[in-house]
C-alpha positions, 0 to 999 in steps of 0.5 A: 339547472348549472350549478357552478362549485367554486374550490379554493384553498390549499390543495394537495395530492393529485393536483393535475395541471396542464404540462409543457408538452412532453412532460409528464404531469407533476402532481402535488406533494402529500401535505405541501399547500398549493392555492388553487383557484378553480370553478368546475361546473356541474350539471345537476337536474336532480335533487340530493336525496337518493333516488330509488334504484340508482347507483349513486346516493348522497352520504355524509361524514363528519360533516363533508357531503360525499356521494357514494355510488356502488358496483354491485357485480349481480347488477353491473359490468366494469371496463375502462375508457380514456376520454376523447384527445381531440374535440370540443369536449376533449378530456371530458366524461362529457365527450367519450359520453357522446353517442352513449346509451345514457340508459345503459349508463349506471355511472362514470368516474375518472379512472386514475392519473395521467399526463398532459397528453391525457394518456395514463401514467401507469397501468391500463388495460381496456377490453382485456387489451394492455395499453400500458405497462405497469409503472413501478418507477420513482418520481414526486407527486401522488402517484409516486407515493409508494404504495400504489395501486392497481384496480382490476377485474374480471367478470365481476371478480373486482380487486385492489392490490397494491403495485408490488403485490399485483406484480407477484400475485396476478399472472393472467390479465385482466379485462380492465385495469388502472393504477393509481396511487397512493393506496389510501387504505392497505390491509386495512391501514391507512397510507403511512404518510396519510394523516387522519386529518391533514390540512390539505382540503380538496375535492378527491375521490376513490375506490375500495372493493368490500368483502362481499366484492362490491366496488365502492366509489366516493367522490366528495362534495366539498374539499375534505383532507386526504385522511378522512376520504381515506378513512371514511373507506376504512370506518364506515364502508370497512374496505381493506384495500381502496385507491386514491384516484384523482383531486381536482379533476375528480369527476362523475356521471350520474344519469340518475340524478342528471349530473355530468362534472366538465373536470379535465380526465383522461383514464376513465371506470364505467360501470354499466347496467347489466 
């Protein structure tokens, strides 16, 4: 069945809307209200409750549905994909989902920002090949808000390190990687501009990695503030470091439960069944 989501209100960090070309998307500001009118279709041929062996599930926290998928590293492999540029389905999981083994599939999710030519803004490595360097500029909007990040990995061992640190630290690279930003969780602190629970309300979506080295992906249900997606890693999943990826535009894959969101993306994380 289609089930159509209707998000209306004040959104804000990581607003992406189609740009004149040759400019950059202009993400919006922590904490500046933008009204927003926005349906996003999602197909969802399955019900809520968790399904046996899925990756994905449904949790809640004060009171905001989520769905909460996991990466396990015994169980799954991480790339990184962009959505097709051109095509009836261009910046969609939908197209780079076409001709896919759907059952080799455990999820998708956006991966990150990007710009109005669907390319990332920052860092992006795809199959141990460097297709963007790593963006340490200044600029406004979300990815800016220092500090940001970098998700990374390879043959299982998956990390989060914010920009600065995975410049000083990590030498060799990685066999996929995206930056984001901001940070919403640092050494087990929240972003220093993220309030606990700010006005702003928007569909959003992370990822944090645990100490067991599982990589933990949520994307809310309903709009929710950028503080309580960030401590719902911090509180409840007890990451140390998570990554912003994406608001209005956050999209998944779930085979399991039938659904396919249409947000416009570009980077994109797949995880796959072993």
């Amino acid at each position: 069945m289609r089930v159509a989501f209707v998000i209306l209100g004040a959104l804000a960090l990581g607003a992406c809307e189609p740009q004149p070309e040759g400019e950059p998307v202009v993400r919006t500001e922590l904490g500046e209200p933008i009204p927003v009118d926005m349906v996003e279709e999602i197909v969802q041929s399955a019900p809520a409750e968790a399904i046996a062996g899925a990756a994905c599930s449904p949790a809640t926290f004060e009171d905001v549905p989520l769905i909460h998928c996991i990466a396990d590293p015994e169980l799954h492999r991480i790339s990184a994909a962009l959505a097709p540029v051109s095509g009836d389905n261009a910046g969609t999981i939908e197209g780079w989902a076409a001709g896919k083994n759907e059952g080799a599939i455990a999820f998708v999710m956006n991966g990150g920002a990007y710009g109005d030519d669907l390319k990332p803004l920052g860092y992006f490595v795809q199959d141990s090949d460097r297709l963007v360097e790593l963006n340490r500029a200044d600029g406004s909007g979300n990815f800016f808000l220092k500090p940001n990040g970098v998700f990374f990995g390879s043959e299982g061992n998956w990390r989060i390190l914010d920009t600065e640190t995975f410049l000083r630290t990590v030498g060799d690279r990685p066999q996929f990687g995206t930056q984001s930003g901001p940070m919403l969780v640092l050494n087990g602190e929240l972003h220093p501009e993220i309030q606990d629970d700010g006005p702003s309300r928007s569909i959003r979506n992370g990822v944090g990695v645990s100490a067991d080295g599982k990589a933990h992906f949520v994307i809310s249900q309903e709009p929710l503030s950028y503080g309580k997606l960030a401590r719902y890693f911090r509180d409840e999943l007890k990451v140390e470091n998570a990554l912003f990826l994406d608001a209005r535009t956050s999209s998944l894959w779930d085979p399991a439960r039938g659904r396919m969101d249409r947000g416009r993306v570009g980077p994109l994380i797949v995880v796959e069944k072993k």
